[in-house]
mmCIF file of the N, C-alpha and C atoms, coordinates in Angstrom:
data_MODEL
# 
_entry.id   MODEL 
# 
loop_
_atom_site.group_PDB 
_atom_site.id 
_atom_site.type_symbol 
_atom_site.label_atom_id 
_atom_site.label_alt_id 
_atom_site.label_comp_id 
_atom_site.label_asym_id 
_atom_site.label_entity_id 
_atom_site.label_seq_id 
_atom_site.pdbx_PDB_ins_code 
_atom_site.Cartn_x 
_atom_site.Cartn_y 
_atom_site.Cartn_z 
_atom_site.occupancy 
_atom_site.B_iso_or_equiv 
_atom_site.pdbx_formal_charge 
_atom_site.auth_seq_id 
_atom_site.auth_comp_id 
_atom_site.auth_asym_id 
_atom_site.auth_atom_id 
_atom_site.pdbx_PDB_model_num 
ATOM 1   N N  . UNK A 1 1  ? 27.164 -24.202 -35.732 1.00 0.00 ? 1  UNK A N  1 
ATOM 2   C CA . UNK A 1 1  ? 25.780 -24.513 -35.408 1.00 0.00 ? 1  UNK A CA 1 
ATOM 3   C C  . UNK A 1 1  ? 25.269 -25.575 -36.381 1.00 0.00 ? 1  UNK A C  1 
ATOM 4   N N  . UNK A 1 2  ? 24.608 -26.681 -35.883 1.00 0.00 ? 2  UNK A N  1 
ATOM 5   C CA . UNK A 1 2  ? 24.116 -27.750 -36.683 1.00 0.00 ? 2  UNK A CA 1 
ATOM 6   C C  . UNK A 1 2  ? 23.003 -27.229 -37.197 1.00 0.00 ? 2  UNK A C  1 
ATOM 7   N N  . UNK A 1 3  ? 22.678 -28.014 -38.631 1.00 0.00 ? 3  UNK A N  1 
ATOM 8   C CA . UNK A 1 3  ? 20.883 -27.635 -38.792 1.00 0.00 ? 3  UNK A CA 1 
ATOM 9   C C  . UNK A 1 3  ? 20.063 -28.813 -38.465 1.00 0.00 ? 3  UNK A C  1 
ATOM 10  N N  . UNK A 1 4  ? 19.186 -28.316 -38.452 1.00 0.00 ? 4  UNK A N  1 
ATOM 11  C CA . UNK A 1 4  ? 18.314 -29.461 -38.109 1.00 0.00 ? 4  UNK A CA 1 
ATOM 12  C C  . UNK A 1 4  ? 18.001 -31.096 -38.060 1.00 0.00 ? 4  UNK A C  1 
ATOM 13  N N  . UNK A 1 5  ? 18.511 -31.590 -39.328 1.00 0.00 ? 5  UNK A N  1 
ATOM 14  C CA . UNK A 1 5  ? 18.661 -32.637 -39.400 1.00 0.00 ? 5  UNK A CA 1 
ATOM 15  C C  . UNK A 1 5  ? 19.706 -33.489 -38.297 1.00 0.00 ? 5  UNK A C  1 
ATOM 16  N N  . UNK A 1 6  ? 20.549 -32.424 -38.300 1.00 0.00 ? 6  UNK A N  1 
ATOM 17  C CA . UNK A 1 6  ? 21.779 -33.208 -37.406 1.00 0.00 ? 6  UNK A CA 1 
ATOM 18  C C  . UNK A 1 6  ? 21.633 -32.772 -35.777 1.00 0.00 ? 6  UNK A C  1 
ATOM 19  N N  . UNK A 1 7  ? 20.430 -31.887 -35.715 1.00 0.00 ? 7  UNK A N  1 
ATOM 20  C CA . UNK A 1 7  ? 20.396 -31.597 -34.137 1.00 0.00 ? 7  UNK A CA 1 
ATOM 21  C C  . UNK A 1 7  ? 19.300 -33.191 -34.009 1.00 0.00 ? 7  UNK A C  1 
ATOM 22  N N  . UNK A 1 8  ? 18.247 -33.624 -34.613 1.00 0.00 ? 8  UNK A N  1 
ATOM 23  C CA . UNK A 1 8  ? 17.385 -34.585 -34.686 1.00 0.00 ? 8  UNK A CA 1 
ATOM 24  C C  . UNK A 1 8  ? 18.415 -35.364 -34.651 1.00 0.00 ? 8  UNK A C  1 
ATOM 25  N N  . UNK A 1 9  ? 19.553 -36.261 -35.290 1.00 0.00 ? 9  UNK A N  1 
ATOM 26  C CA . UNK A 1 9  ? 20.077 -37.046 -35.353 1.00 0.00 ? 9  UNK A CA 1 
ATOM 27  C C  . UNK A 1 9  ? 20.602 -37.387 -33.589 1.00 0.00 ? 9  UNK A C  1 
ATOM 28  N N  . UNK A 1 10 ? 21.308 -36.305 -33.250 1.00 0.00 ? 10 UNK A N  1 
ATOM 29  C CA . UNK A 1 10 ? 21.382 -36.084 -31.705 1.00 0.00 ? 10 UNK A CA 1 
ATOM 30  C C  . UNK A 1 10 ? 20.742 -36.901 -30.818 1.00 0.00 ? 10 UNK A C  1 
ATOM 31  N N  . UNK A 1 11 ? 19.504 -35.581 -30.940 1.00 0.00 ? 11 UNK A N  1 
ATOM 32  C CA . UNK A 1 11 ? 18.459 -36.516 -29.985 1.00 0.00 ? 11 UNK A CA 1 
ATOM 33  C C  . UNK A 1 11 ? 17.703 -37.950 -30.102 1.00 0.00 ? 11 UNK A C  1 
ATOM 34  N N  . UNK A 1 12 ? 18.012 -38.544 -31.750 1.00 0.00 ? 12 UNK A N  1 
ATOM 35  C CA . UNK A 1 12 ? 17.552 -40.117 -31.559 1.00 0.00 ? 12 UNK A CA 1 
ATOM 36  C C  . UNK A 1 12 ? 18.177 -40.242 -30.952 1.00 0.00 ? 12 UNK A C  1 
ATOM 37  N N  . UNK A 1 13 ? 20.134 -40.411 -31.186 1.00 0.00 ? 13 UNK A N  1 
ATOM 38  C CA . UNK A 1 13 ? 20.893 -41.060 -30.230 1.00 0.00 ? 13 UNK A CA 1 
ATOM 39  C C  . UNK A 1 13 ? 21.349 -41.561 -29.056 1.00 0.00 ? 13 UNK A C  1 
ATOM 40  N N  . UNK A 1 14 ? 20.708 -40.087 -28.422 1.00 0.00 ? 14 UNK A N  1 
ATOM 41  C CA . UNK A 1 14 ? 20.200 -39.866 -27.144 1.00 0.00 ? 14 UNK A CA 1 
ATOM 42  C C  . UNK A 1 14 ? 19.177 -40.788 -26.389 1.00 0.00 ? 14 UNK A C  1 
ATOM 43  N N  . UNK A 1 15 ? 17.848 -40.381 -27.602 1.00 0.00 ? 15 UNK A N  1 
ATOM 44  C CA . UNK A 1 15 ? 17.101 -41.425 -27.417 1.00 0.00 ? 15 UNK A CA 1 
ATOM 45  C C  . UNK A 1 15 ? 16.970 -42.834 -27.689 1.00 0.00 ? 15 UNK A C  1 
ATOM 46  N N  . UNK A 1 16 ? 17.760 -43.246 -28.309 1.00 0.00 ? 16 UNK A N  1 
ATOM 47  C CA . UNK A 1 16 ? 17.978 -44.902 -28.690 1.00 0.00 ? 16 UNK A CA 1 
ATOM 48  C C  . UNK A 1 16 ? 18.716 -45.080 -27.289 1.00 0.00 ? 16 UNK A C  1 
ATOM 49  N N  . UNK A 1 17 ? 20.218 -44.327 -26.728 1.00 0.00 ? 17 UNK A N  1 
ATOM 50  C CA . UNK A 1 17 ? 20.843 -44.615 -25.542 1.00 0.00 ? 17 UNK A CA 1 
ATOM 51  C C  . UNK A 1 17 ? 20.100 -44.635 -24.037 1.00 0.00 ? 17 UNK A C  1 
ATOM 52  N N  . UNK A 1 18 ? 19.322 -44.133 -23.952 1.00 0.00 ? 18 UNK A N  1 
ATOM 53  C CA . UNK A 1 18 ? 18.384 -44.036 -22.856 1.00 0.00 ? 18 UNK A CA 1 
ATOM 54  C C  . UNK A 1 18 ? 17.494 -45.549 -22.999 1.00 0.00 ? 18 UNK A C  1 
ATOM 55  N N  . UNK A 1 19 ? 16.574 -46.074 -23.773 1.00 0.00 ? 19 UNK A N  1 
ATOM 56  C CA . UNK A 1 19 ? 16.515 -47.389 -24.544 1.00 0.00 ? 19 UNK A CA 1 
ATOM 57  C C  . UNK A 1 19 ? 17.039 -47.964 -24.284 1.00 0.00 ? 19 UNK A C  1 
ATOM 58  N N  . UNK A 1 20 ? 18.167 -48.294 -24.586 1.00 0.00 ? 20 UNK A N  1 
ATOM 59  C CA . UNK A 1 20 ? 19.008 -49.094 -24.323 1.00 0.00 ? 20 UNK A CA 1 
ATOM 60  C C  . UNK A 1 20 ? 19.378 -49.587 -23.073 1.00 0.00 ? 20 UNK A C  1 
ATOM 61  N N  . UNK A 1 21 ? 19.665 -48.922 -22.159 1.00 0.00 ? 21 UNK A N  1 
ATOM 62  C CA . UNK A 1 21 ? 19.807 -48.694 -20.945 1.00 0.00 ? 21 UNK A CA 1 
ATOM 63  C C  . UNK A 1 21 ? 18.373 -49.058 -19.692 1.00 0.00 ? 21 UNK A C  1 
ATOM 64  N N  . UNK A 1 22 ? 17.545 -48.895 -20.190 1.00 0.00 ? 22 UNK A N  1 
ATOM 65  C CA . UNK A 1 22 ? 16.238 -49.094 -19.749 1.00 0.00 ? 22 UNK A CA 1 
ATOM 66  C C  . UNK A 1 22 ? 15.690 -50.513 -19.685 1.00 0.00 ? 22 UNK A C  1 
ATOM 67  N N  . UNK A 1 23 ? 15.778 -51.325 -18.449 1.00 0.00 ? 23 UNK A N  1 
ATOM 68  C CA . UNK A 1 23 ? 14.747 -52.351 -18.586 1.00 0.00 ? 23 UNK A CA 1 
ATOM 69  C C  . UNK A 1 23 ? 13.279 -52.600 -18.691 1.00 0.00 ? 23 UNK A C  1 
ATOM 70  N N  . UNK A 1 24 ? 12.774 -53.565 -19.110 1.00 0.00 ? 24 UNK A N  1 
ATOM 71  C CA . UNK A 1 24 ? 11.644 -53.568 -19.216 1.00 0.00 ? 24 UNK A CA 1 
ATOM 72  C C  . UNK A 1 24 ? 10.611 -53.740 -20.711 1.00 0.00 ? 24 UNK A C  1 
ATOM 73  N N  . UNK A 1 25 ? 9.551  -53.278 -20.725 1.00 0.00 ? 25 UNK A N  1 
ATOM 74  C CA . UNK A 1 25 ? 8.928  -53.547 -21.873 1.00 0.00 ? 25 UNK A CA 1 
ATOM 75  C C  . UNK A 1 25 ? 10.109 -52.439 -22.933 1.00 0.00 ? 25 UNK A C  1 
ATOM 76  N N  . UNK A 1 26 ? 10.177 -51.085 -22.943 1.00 0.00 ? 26 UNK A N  1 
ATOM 77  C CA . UNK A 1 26 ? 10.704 -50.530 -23.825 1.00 0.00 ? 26 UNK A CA 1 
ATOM 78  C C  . UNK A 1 26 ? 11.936 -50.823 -24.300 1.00 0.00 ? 26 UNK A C  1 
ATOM 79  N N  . UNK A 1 27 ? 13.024 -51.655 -23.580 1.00 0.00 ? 27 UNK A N  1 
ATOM 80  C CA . UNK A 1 27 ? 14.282 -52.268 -23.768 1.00 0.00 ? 27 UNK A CA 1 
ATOM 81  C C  . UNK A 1 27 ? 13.600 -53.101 -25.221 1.00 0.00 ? 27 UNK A C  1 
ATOM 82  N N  . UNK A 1 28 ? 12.816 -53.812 -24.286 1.00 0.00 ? 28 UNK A N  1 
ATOM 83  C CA . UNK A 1 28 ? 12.705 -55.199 -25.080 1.00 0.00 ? 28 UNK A CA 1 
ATOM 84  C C  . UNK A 1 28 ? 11.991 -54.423 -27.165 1.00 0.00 ? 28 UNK A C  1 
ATOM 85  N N  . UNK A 1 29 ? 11.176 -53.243 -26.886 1.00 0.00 ? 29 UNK A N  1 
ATOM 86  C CA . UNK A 1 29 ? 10.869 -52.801 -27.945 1.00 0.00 ? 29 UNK A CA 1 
ATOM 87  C C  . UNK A 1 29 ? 11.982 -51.980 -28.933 1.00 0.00 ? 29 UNK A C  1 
ATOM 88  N N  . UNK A 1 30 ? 12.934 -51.511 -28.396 1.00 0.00 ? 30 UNK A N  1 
ATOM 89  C CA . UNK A 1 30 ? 13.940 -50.928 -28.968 1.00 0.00 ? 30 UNK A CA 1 
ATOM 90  C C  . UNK A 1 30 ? 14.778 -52.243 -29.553 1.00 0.00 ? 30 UNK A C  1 
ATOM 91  N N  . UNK A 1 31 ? 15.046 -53.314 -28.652 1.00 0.00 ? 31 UNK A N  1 
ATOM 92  C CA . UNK A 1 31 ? 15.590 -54.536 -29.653 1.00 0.00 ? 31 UNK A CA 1 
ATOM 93  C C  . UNK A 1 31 ? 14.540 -55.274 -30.438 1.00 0.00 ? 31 UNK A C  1 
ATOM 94  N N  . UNK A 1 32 ? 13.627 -55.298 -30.454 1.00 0.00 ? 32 UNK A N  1 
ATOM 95  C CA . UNK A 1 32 ? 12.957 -55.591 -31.639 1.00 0.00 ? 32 UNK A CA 1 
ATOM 96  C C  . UNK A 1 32 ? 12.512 -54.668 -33.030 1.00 0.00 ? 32 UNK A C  1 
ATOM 97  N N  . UNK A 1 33 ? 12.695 -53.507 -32.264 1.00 0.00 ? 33 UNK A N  1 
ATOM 98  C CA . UNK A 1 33 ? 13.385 -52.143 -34.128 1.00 0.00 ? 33 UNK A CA 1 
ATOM 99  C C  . UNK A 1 33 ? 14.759 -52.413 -34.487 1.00 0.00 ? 33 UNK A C  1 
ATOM 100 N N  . UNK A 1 34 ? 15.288 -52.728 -33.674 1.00 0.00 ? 34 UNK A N  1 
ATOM 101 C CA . UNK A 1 34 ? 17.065 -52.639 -33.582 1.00 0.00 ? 34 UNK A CA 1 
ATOM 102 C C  . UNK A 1 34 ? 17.327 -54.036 -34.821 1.00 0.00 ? 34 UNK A C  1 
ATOM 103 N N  . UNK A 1 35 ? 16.539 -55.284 -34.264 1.00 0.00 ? 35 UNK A N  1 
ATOM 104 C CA . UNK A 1 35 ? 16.695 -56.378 -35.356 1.00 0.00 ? 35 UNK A CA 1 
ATOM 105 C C  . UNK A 1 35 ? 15.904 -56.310 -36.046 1.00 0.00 ? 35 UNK A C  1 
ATOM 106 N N  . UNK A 1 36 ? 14.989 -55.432 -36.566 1.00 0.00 ? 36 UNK A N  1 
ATOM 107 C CA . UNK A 1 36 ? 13.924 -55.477 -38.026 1.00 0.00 ? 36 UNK A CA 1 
ATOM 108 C C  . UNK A 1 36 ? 14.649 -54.939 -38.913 1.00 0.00 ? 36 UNK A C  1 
ATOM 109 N N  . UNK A 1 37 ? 14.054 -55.045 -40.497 1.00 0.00 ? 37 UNK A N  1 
ATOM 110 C CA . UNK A 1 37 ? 14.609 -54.431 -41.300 1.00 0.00 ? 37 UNK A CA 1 
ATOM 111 C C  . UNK A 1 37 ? 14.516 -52.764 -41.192 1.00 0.00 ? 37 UNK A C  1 
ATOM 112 N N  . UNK A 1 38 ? 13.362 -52.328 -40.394 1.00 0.00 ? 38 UNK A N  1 
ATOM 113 C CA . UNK A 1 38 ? 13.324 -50.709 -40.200 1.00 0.00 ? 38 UNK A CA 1 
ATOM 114 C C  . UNK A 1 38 ? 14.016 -49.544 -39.167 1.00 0.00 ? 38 UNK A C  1 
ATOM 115 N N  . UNK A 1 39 ? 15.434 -51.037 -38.784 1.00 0.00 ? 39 UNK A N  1 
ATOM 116 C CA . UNK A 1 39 ? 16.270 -49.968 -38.016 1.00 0.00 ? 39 UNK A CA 1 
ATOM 117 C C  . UNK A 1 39 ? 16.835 -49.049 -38.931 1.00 0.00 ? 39 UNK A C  1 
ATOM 118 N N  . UNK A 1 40 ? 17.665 -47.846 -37.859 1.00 0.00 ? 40 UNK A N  1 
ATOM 119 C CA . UNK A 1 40 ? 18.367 -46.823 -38.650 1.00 0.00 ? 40 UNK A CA 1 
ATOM 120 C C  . UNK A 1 40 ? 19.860 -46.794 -38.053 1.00 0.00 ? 40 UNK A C  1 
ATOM 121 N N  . UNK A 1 41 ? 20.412 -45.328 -38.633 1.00 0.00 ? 41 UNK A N  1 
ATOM 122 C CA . UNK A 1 41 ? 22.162 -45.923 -38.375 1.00 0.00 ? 41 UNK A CA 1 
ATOM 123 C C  . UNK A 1 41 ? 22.050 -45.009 -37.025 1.00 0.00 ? 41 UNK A C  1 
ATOM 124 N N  . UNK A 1 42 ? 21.175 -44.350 -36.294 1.00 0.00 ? 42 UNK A N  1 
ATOM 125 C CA . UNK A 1 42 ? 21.479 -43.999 -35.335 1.00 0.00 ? 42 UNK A CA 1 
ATOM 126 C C  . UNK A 1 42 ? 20.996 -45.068 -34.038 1.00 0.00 ? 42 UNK A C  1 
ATOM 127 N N  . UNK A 1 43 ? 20.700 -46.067 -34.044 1.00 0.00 ? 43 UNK A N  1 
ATOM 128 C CA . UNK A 1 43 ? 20.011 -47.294 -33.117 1.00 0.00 ? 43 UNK A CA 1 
ATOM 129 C C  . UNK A 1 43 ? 21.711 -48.038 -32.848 1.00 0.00 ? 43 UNK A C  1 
ATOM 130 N N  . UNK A 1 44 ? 22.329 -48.277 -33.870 1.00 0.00 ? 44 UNK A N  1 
ATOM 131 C CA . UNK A 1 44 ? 23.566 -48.481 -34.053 1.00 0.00 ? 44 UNK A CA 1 
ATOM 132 C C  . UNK A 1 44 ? 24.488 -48.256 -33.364 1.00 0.00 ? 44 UNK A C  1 
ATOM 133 N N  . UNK A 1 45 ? 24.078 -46.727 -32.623 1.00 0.00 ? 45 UNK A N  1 
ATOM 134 C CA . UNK A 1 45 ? 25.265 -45.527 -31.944 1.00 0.00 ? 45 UNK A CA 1 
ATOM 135 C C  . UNK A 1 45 ? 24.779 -45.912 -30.796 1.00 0.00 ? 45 UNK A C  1 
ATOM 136 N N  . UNK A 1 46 ? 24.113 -47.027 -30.026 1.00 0.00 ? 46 UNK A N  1 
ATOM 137 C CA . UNK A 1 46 ? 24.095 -47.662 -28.569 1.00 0.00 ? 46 UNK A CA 1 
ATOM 138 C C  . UNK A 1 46 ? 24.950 -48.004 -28.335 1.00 0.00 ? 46 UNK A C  1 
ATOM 139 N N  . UNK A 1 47 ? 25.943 -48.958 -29.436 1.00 0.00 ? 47 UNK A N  1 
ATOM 140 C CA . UNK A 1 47 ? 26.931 -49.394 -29.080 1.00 0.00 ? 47 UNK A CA 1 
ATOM 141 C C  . UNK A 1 47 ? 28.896 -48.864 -29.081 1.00 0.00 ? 47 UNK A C  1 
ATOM 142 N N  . UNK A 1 48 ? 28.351 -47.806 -29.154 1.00 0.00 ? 48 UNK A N  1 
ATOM 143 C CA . UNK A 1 48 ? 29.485 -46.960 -29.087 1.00 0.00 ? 48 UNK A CA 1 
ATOM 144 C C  . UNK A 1 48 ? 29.528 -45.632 -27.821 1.00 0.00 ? 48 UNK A C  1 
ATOM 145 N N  . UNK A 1 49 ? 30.480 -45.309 -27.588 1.00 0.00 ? 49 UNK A N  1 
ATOM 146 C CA . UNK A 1 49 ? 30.391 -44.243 -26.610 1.00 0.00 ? 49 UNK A CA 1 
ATOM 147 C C  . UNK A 1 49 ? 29.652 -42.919 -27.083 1.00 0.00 ? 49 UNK A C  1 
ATOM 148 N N  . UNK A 1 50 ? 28.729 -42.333 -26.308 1.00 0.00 ? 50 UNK A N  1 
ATOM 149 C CA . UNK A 1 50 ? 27.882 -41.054 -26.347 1.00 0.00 ? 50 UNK A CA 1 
ATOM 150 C C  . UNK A 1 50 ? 28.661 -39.792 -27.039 1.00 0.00 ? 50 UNK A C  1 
ATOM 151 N N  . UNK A 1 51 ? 29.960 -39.718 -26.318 1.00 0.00 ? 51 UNK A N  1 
ATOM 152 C CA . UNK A 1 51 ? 30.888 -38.970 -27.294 1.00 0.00 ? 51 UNK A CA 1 
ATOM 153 C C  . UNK A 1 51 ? 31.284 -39.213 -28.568 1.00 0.00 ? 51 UNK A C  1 
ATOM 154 N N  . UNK A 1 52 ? 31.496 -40.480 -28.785 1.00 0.00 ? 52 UNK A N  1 
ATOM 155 C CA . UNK A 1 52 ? 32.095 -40.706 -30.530 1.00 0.00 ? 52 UNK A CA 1 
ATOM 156 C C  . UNK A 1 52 ? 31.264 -40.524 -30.828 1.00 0.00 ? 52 UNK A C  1 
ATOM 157 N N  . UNK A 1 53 ? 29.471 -40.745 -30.681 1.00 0.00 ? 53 UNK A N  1 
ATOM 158 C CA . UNK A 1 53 ? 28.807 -40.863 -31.669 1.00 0.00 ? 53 UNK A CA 1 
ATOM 159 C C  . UNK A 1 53 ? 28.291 -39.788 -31.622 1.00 0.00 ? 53 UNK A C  1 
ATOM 160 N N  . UNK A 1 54 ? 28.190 -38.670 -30.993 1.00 0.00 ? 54 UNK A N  1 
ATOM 161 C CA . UNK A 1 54 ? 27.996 -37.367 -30.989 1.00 0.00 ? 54 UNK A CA 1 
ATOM 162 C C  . UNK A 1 54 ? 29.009 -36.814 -32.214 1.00 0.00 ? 54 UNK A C  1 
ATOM 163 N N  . UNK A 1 55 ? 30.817 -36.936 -32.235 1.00 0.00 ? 55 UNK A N  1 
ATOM 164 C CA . UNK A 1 55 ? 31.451 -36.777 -32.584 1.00 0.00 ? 55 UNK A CA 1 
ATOM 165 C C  . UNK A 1 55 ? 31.052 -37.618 -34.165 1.00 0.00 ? 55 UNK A C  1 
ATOM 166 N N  . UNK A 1 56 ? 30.250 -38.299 -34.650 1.00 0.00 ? 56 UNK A N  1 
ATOM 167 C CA . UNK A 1 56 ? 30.335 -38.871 -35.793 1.00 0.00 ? 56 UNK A CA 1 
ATOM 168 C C  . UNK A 1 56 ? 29.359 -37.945 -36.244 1.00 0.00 ? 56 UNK A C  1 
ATOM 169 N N  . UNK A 1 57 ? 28.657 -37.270 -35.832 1.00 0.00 ? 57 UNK A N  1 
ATOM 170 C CA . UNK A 1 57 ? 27.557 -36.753 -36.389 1.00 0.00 ? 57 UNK A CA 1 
ATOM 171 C C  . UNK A 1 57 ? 28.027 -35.533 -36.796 1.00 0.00 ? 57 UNK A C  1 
ATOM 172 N N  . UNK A 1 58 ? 28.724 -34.726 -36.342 1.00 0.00 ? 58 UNK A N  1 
ATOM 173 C CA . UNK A 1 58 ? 29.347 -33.655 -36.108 1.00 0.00 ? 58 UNK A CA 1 
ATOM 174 C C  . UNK A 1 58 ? 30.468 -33.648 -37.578 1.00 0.00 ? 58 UNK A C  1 
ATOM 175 N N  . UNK A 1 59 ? 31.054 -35.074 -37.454 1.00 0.00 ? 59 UNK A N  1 
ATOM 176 C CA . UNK A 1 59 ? 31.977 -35.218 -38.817 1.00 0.00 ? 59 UNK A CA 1 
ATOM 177 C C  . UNK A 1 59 ? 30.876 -35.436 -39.803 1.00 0.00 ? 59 UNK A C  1 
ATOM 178 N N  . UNK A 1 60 ? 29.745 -36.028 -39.937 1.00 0.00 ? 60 UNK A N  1 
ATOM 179 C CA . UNK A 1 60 ? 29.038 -36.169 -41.011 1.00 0.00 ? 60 UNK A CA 1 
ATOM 180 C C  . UNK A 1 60 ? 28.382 -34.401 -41.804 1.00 0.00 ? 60 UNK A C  1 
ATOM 181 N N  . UNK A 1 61 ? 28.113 -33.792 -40.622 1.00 0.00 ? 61 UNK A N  1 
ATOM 182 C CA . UNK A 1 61 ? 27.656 -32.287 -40.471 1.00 0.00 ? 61 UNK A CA 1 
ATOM 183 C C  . UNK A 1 61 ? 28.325 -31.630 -41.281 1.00 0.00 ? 61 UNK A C  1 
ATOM 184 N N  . UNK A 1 62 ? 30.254 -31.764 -40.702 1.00 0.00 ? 62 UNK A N  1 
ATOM 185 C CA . UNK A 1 62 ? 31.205 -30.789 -41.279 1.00 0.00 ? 62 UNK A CA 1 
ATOM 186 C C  . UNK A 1 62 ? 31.504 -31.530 -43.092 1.00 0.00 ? 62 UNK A C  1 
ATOM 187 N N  . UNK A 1 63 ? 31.169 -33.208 -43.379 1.00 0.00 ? 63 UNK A N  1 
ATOM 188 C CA . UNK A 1 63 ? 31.214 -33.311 -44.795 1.00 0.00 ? 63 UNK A CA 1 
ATOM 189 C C  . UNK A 1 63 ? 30.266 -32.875 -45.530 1.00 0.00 ? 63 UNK A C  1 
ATOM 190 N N  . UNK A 1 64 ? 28.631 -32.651 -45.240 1.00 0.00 ? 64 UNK A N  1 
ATOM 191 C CA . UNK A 1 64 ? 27.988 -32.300 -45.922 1.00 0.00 ? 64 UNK A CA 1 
ATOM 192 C C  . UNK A 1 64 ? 28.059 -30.987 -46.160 1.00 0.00 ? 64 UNK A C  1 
ATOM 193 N N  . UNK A 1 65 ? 28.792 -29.771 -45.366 1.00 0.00 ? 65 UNK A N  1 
ATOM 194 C CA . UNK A 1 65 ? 29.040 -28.326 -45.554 1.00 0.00 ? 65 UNK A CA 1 
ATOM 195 C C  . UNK A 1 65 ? 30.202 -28.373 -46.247 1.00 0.00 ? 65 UNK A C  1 
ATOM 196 N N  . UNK A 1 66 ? 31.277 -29.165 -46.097 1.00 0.00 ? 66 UNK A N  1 
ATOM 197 C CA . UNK A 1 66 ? 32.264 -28.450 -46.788 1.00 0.00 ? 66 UNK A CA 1 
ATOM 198 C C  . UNK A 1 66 ? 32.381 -29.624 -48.009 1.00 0.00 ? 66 UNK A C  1 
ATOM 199 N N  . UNK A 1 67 ? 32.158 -30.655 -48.421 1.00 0.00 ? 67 UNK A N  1 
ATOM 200 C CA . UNK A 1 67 ? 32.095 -31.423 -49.633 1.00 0.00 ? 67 UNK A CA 1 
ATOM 201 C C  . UNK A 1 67 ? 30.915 -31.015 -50.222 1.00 0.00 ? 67 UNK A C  1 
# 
């Protein structure tokens, strides 16, 4: 079971991928966070498959419990 932080991490991803995918004004607003300095590393995970980056989060999860 994830805690919180990493269930949130999820659903940006989710939500950056939906974004992404979306034409229109909100496309165009997600690439203008995407190129500011106040993107994050989950805006990033658009460009990778929904599974790896599910799967990266999941490895970040299992280093912060067991390191």
């Amino acid at each position: 079971m994830l805690n919180v932080t990493y269930e949130f991490f999820l659903k940006r991803i989710k939500f950056y991928k939906r974004l992404f995918f979306k034409s229109g004004f909100m496309h165009n607003i997600f690439w203008a966070a995407l190129l500011s300095d106040n993107s994050d590393d989950c805006m990033s995970a658009v460009f990778i498959p929904l599974d790896k980056a599910t799967e990266n989060v999941y490895l970040r999860f299992y280093k912060y419990v067991y390191d």
